[in-house]
C-alpha positions as CSV (number, residue, x, y, z in Angstrom):
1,X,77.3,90.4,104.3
2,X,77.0,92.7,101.1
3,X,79.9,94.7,99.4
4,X,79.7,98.3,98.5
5,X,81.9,101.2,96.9
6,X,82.2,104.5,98.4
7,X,83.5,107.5,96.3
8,X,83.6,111.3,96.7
9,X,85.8,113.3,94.8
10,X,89.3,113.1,96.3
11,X,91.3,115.4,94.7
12,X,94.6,116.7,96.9
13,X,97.0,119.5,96.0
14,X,99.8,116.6,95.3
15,X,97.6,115.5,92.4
16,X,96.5,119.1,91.6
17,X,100.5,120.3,91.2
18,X,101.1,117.4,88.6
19,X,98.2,117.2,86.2
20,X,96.3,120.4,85.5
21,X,93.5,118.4,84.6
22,X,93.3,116.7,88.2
23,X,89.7,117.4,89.3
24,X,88.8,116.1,86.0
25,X,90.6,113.2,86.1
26,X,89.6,111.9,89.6
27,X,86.3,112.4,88.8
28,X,86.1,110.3,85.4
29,X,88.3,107.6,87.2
30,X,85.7,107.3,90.2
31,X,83.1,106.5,87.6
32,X,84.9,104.1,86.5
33,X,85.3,102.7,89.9
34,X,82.2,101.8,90.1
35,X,81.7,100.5,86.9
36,X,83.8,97.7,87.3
37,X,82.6,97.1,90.7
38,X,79.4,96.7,89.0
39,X,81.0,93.9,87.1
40,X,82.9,92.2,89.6
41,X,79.6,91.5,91.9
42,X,79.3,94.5,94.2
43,X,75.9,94.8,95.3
44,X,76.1,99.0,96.4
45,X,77.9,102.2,95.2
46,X,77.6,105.0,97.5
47,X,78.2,109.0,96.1
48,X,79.0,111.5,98.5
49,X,77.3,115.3,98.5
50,X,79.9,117.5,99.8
51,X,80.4,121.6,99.3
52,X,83.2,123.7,99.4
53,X,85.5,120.5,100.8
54,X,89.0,121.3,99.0
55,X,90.8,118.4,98.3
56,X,88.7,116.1,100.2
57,X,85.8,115.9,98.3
58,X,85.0,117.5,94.8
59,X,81.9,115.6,94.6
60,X,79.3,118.2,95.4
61,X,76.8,117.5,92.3
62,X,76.0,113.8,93.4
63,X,73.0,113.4,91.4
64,X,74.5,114.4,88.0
65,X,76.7,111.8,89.1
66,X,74.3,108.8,89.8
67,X,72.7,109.9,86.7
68,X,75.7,108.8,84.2
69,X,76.2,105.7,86.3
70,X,72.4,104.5,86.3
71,X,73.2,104.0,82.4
72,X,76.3,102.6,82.6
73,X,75.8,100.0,85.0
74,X,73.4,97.0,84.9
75,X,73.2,95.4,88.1
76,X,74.5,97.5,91.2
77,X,72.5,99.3,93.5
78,X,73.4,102.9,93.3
79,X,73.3,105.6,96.9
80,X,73.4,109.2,97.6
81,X,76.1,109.0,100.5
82,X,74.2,111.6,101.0
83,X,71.7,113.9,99.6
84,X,71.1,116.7,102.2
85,X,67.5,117.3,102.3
86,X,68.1,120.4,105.0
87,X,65.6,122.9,103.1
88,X,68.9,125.3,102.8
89,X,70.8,123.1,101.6
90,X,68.7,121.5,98.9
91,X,64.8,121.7,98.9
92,X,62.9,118.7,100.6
93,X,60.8,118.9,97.0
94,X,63.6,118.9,95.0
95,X,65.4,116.0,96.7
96,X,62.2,114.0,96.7
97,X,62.2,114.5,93.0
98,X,65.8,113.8,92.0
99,X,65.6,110.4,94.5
100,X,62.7,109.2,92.4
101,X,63.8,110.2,89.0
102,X,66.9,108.4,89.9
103,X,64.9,105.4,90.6
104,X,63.5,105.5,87.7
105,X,66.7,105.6,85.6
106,X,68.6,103.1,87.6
107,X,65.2,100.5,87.2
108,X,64.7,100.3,90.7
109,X,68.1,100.5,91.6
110,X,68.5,103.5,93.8
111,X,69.2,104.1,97.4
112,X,68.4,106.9,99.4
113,X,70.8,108.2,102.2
114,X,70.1,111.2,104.0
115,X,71.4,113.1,106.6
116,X,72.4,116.4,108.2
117,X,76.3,116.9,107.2
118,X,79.3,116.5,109.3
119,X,80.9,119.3,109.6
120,X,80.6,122.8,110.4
121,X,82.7,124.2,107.1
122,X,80.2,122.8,104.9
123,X,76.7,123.0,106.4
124,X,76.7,126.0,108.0
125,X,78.3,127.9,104.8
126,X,74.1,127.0,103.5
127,X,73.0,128.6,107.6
128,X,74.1,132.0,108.1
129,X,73.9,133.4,111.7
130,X,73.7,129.9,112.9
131,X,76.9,128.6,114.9
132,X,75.7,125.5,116.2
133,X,75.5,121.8,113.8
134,X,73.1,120.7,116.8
135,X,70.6,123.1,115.1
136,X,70.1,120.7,112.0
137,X,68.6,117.9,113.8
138,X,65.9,119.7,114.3
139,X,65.9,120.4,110.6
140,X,66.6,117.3,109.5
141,X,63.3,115.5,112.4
142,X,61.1,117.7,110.4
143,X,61.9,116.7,107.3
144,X,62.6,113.2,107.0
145,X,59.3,111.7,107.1
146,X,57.8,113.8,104.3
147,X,59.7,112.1,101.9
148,X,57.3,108.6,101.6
149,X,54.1,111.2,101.6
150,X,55.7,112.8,98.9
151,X,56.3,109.8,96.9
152,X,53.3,107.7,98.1
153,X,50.3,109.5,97.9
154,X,49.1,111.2,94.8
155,X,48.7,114.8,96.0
156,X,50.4,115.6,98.7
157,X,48.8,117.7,100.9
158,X,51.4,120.2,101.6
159,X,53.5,120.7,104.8
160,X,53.4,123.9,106.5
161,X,56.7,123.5,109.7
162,X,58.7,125.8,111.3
163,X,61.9,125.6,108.6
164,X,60.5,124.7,105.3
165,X,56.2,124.8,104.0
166,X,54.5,123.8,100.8
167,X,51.1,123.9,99.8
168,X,49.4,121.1,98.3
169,X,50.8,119.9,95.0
170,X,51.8,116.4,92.8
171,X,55.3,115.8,93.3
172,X,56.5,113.9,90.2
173,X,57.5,111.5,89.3
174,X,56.5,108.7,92.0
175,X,59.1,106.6,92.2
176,X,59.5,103.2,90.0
177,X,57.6,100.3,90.1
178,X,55.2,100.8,93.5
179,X,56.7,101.6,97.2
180,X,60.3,103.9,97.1
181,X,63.7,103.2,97.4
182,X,65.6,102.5,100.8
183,X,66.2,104.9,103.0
184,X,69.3,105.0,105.1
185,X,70.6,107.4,107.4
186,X,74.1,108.7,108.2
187,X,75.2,108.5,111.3
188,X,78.1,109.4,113.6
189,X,77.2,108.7,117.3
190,X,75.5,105.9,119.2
191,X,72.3,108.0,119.6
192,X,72.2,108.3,116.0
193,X,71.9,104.4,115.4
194,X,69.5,104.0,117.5
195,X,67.3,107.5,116.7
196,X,67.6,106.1,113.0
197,X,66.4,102.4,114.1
198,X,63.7,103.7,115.3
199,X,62.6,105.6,112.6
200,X,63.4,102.5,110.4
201,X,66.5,104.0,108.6
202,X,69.5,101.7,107.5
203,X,72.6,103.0,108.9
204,X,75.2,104.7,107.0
205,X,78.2,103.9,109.2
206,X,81.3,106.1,107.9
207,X,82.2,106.8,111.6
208,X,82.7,103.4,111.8
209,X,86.8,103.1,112.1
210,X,87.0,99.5,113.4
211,X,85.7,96.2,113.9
212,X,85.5,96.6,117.8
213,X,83.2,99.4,117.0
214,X,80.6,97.1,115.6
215,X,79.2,96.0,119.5
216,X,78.4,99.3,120.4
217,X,76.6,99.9,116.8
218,X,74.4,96.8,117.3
219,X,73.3,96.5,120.8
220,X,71.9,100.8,119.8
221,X,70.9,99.6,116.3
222,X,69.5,96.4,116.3
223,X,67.7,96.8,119.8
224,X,66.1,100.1,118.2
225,X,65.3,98.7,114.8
226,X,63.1,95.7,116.5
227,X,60.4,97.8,117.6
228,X,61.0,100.6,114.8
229,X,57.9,102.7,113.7
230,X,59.2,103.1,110.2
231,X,58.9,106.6,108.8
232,X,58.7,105.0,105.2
233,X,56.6,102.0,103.7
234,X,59.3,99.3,105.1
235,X,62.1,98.7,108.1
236,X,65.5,98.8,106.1
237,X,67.1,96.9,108.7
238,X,70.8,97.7,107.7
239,X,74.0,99.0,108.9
240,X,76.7,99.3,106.2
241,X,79.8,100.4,107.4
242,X,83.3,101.5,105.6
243,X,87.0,100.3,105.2
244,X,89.8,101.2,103.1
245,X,90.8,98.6,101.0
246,X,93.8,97.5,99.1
247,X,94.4,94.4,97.4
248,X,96.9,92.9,95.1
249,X,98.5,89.6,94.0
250,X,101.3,89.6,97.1
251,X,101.0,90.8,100.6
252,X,104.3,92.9,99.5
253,X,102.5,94.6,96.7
254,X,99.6,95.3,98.7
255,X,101.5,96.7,101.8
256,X,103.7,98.9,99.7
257,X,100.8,100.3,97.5
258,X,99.7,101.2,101.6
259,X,102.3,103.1,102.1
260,X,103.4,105.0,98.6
261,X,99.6,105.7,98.7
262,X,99.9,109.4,100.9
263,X,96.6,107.8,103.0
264,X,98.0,109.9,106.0
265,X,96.9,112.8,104.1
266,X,93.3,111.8,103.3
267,X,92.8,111.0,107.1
268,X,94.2,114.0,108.1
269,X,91.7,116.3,105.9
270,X,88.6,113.9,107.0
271,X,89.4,115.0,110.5
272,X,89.8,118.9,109.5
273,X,86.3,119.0,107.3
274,X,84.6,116.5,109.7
275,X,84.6,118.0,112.8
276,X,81.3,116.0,114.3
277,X,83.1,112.7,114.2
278,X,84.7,111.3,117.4
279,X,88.1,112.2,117.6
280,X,90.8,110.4,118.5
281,X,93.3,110.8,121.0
282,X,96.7,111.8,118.9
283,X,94.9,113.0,116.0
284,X,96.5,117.1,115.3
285,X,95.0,120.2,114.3
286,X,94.6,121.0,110.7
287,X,97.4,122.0,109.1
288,X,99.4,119.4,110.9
289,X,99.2,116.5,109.2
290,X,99.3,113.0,110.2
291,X,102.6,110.9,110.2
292,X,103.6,109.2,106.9
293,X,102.6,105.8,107.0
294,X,105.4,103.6,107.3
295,X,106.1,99.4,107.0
296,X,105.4,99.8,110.7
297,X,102.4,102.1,110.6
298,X,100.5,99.7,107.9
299,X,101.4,96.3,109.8
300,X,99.9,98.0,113.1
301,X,96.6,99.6,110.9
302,X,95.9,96.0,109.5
303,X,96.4,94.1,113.0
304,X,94.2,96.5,114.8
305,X,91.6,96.0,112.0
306,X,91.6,99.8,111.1
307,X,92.0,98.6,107.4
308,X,91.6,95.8,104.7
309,X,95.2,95.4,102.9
310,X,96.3,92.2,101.4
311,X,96.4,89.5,98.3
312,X,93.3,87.8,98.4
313,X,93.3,85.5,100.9
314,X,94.3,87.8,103.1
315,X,91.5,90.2,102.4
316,X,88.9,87.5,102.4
317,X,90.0,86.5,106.6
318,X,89.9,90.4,107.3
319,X,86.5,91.0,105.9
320,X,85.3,87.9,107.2
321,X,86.1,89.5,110.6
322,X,83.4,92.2,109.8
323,X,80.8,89.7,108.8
324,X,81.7,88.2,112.3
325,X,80.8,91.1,113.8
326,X,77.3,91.7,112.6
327,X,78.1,94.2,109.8
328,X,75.3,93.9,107.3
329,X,77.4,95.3,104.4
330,X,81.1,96.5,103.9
331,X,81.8,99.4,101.6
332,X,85.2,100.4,100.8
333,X,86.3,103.6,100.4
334,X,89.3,103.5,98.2
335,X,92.5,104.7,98.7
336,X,92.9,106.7,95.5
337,X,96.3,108.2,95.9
338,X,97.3,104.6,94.5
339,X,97.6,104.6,90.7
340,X,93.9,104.0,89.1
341,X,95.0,100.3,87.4
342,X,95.9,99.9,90.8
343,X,92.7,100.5,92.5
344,X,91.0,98.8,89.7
345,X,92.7,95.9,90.6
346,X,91.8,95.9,94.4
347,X,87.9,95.9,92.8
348,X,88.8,93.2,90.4
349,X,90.0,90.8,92.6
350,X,88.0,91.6,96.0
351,X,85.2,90.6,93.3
352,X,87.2,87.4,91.8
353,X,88.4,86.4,95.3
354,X,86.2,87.4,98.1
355,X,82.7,88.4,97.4
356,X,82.1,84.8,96.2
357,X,82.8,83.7,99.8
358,X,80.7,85.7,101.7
359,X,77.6,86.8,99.8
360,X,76.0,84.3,98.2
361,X,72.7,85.6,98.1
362,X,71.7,87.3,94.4
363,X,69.1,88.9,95.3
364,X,69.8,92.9,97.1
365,X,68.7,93.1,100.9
366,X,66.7,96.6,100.3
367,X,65.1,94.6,97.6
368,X,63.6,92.1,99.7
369,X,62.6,94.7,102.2
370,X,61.2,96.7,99.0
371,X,59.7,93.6,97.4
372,X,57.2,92.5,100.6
373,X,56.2,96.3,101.2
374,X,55.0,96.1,97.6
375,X,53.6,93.0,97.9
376,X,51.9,94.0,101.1
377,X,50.4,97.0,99.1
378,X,48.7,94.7,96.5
């Protein structure tokens, strides 16, 4: 199993009433995030795209993003978590551009996730008169296989469908080094694994909220994915999926960073933006908020495997529970109402103490995949 960041821009009014200077501030400490993950051994960072998300996600400019970190990392792969390629929402053209420049900048080191948005705030603010998300599948079916014309062939000869046309025309640059980065989809329901198996698609699991949830994910995934009919050059047979994660020296450090760390708050607003995820039973109505998380509400999140919180050791056993389970890579999204050093920390040592353990394989999975489609192409 493979270890992966997850940022997006968190930036809630608590912060925002403090330090004038907060949006800034969360931003430049996200980079640095995944800076030092590069440096500690994690193979993926993954950027969110989200618009008009207050609080939850001030990460709307991804690319710009990826951009600064393909220079200031060496080694770790780096994701649009995602880059909506819904022609209203950013031009299929456009998106096949910035995926390849990106490649280019990074040396081969970028990773494309796509997909259709997940909640109605955000998407349908691009879609006026439309009231339904169900209407951007369609969308998002007519799109995604364009993208490895676009990058493969040398002209490509124009698309003419019922949301989005070009005519024929270069789309520059290709991407680096022969074939194109991975492709990976996000999804949030079990016909969405296995729609994106068959297609080829890794899996971008951030509806994932457990590690019981991984049977259901496989048996649709992995049964889809053998018989795929790849929409690109290669099967990326993945399915990352995400955790918060907190470690420190002590269990008691760890557990009361947990609960000084306001993540009631962050879960609460995921389930008022995202309103395409499952629910679950309990969970209120925007603005009531989740419960403060307590001693009691932590010990019961960790023993239900709803998050990763310990020293070492302990973190190691809990994502060794996720490698059990089939889960081809782990990505953490980070609690980030915990001090930065702290945070830094939880990379530092996850990298120190439990990557080590578990992947032991230098080499990227997407860059095998990418390696024998290149290969295969002569």
């Amino acid at each position: 199993m493979e270890f992966g960041l997850f940022v997006q821009g968190y930036v809630p009014a608590s912060r925002a009433r403090t330090d004038p200077e907060a949006e800034h501030h969360a931003l430049v400490e996200e980079t640095e995030y995944v800076i030092q993950a590069d440096r500690s051994g994690f193979k993926y960072a993954w950027a969110s795209e989200h618009h008009f998300l207050e609080e939850y996600s001030h990460l709307s400019a991804n690319d710009v993003f990826l951009g600064y970190l393909a220079h200031a990392t060496e080694r770790i792969h780096l994701g649009s978590g995602i880059f909506n390629p819904l022609p209203q929402v950013n031009h299929p053209v456009k998106v096949a551009e910035k995926v390849a420049m990106l490649d280019h900048l990074s040396g081969g080191r970028f990773e494309f996730g796509s997909g259709r948005g997940a909640g109605s705030h955000e998407i349908l603010g691009f879609l006026p008169g439309i009231t339904d998300m169900n209407h951007t599948k369609e969308i998002w079916e007519e799109t995604i296989a364009e993208f490895p014309r676009m990058w493969l062939q040398d002209e490509y000869p124009g698309f003419r469908g019922k949301h989005w046309s070009l005519p024929p025309r270069k789309v520059l640059p290709k991407p680096y080094g022969g074939s194109h980065p991975g492709m990976w989809y996000a999804a949030g329901s079990p016909s969405s694994y296995a729609m994106a198996g068959k297609k080829g698609l890794g899996v971008l699991g951030f509806s994932i909220q457990k590690v019981s949830d991984m049977e259901w994910v496989l048996e649709s995934y992995k049964g889809a994915v053998k018989d795929a009919e790849p929409v690109g050059d290669f099967v990326n047979d993945n399915v990352m999926v995400t955790s918060t994660a907190i470690c420190a020296e002590t269990t008691e450090k760890a557990r009361r960073l947990a609960v000084e760390g306001n993540l009631h708050y962050l879960q609460s607003l995921l389930f008022r933006y995202h309103d395409t995820f499952p629910r679950p039973e309990g969970i209120p109505e925007w603005p009531e908020l989740l419960p403060e998380y307590t001693d009691e509400v932590i010990d019961l999140l960790i023993a239900e495997e709803l998050m990763i919180c310990g020293n070492p050791d302990e973190v190691l056993q809990q994502c060794k529970r996720w490698e059990q389970a089939g889960a081809d890579q782990l990505s953490f999204g980070l609690p980030i109402g915990i001090p930065p050093e702290d945070t830094l920390n939880t990379i530092r040592l996850i990298g120190e103490h439990v990557i080590p353990q578990i992947d032991t394989d230098p080499v990227h999975r997407t860059t095998r995949f990418r390696d024998a489609a290149r290969a295969a192409r002569g």
